[in-house]
C-alpha positions as CSV (number, residue, x, y, z in Angstrom):
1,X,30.6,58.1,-105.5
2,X,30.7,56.2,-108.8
3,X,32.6,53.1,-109.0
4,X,35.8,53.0,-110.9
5,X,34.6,50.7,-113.8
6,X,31.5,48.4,-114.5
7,X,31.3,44.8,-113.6
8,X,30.9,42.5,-116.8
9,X,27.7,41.0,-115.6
10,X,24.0,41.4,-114.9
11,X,22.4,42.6,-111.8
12,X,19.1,41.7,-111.5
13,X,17.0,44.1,-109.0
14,X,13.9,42.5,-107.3
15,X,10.8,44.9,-107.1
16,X,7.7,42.7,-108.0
17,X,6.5,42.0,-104.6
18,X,3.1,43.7,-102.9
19,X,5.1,44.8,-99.4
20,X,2.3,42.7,-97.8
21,X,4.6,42.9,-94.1
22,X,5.2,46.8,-94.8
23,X,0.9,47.4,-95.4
24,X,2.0,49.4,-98.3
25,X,4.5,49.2,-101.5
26,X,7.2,49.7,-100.0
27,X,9.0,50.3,-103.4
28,X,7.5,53.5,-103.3
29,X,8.4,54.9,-100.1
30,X,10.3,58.0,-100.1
31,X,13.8,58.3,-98.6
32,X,15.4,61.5,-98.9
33,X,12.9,62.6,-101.5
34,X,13.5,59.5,-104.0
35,X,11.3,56.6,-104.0
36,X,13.1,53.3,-101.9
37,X,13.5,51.2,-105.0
38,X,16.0,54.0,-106.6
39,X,18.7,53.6,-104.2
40,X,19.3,49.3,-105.0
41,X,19.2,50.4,-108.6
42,X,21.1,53.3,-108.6
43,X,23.7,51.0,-107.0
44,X,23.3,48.1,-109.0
45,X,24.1,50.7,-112.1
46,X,26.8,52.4,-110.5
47,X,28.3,48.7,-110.7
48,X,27.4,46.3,-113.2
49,X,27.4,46.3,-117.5
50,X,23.6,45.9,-117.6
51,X,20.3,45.7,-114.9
52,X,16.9,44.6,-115.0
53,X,14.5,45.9,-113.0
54,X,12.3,43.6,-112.2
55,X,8.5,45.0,-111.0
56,X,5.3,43.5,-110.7
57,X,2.6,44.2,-108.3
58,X,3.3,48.1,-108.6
59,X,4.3,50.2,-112.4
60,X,8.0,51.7,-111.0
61,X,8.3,52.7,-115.0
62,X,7.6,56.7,-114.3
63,X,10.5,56.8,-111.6
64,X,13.4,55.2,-113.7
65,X,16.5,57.6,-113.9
66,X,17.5,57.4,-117.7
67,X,20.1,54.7,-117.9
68,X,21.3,52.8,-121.3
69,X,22.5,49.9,-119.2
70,X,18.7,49.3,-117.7
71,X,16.2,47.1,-118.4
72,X,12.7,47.0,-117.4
73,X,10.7,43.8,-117.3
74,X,6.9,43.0,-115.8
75,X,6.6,39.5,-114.0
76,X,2.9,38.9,-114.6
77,X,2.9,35.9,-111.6
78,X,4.9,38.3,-109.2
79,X,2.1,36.7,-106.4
80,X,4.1,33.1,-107.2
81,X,6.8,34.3,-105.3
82,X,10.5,36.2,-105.8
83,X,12.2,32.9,-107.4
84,X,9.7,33.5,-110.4
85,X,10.5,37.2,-110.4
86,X,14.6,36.2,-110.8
87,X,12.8,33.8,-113.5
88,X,12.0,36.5,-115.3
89,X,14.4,38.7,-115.1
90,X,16.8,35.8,-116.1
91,X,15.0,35.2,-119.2
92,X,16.1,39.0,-120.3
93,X,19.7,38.9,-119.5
94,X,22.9,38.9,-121.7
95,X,25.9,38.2,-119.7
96,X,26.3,34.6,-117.8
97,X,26.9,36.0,-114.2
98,X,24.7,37.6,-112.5
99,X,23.8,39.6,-109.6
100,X,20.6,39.4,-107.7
101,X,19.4,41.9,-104.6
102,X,16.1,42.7,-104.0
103,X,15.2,46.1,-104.2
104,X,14.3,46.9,-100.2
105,X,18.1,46.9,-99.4
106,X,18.7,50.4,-100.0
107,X,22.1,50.6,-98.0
108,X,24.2,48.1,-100.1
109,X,27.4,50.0,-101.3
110,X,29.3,49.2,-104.6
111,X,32.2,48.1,-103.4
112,X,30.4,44.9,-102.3
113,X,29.4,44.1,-106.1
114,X,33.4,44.6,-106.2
115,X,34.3,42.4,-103.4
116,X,32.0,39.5,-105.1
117,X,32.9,39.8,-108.5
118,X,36.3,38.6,-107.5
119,X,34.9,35.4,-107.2
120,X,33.2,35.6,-110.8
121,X,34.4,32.4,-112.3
122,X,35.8,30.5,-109.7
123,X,33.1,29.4,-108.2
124,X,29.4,28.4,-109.1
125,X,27.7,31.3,-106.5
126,X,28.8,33.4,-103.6
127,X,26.8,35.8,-101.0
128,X,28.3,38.8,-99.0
129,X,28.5,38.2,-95.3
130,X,29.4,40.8,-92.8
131,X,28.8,40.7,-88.5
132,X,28.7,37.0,-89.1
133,X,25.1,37.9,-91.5
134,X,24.5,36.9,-94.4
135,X,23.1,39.2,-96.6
136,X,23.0,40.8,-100.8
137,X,23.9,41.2,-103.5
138,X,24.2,37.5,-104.5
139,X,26.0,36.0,-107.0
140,X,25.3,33.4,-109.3
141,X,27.4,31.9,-112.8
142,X,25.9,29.3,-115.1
143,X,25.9,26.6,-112.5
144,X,23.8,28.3,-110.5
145,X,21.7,29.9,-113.0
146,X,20.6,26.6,-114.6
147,X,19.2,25.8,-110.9
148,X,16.9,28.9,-110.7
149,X,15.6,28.7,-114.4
150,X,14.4,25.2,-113.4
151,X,13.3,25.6,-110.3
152,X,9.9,25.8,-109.0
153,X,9.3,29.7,-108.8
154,X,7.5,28.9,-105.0
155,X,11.0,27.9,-103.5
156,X,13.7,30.1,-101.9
157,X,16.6,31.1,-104.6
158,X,19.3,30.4,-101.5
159,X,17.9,26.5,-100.9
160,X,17.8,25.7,-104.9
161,X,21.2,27.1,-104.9
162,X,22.9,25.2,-101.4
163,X,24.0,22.1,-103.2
164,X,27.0,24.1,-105.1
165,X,28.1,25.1,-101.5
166,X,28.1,29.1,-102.5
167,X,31.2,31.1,-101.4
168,X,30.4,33.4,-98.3
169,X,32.6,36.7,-98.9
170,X,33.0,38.6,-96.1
171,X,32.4,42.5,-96.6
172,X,32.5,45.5,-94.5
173,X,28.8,46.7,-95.0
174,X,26.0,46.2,-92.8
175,X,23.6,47.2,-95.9
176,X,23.7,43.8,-97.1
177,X,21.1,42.8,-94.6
178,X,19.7,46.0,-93.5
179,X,16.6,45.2,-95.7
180,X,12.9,46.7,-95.0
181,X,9.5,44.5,-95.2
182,X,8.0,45.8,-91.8
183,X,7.3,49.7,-90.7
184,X,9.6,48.8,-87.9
185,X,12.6,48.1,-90.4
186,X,11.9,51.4,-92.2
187,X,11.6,53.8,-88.9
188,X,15.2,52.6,-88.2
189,X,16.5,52.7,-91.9
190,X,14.8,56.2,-92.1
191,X,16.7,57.4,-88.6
192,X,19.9,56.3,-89.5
């Protein structure tokens, strides 16, 4: 189902990584005959103005749907770490809030971008949080965004942004932190 109307903001979709835990890139993995990384995008597109793509270790360019509100950027350091990857896809953006999910949470649903964005403005970040777990798409304004672009892109995106106290918004979707970085994760996304 396609959401109602599109977000004014980014969303920024993490892909870079080598799936070192999984033995494999995991990006690639197929789930109901599309490729892992589809199903974060697809959602992030369903539900924001504009989204970058952000890949590194493995070319994801032949499996982009066709999409005028998607970018695709390379982080050449993707082995620094996911901050520098957010780095990058930072540098590309237009709109001053953004969303950020990595790309191995294929189970996110829209309505969580929707149940975020409320907060858009009135406060410098907030994360979904649903069974008492934290979980993505995160949100960041200006605030927040000045942290990350200064950050040292070996830190944890979540500890450079703690000290503006980010707004915990509880959802109703377990996807938020059903993510996949071990075969053990993907046996029991793939069952159900």
């Amino acid at each position: 189902m396609k959401s109602p109307r599109l977000i004014h903001a980014c969303c920024i979709v993490l892909a870079a990584g080598e799936s070192a835990r999984m033995g494999r890139p995991k990006q690639l993995l197929e789930l109901d005959g599309k490729p892992l990384f589809i199903y974060a995008l697809e959602t992030a597109l369903a539900a924001c103005e504009e989204v970058i793509l952000v890949q590194g270790a493995v070319d994801l360019s032949e499996y982009l749907p066709p999409a005028g509100n998607l970018k695709l950027v390379t982080n050449r350091n993707w082995q620094r770490g996911m901050l520098g990857s957010l780095q990058t896809g930072l540098a590309k953006r237009r709109y001053p809030q953004v969303f950020v999910i990595p790309a191995d949470l294929p189970l996110v649903r829209w309505e969580t971008y929707y149940g975020l964005a409320d907060a858009m403005g009135k406060v410098p970040a907030a994360y979904p949080v649903c069974d008492g777990r934290r979980g993505h798409p995160v949100l960041m304004g200006p605030e927040a965004i000045s942290l990350i672009e200064t950050a040292d892109p070996g830190l944890k995106a979540m500890n450079v942004i703690s000290p503006l106290s980010p707004l915990a918004v509880e959802v109703e979707d377990t996807g938020i932190y059903r993510d996949i970085d071990t075969p053990e994760e993907w046996e029991k996304v793939r069952g159900g």
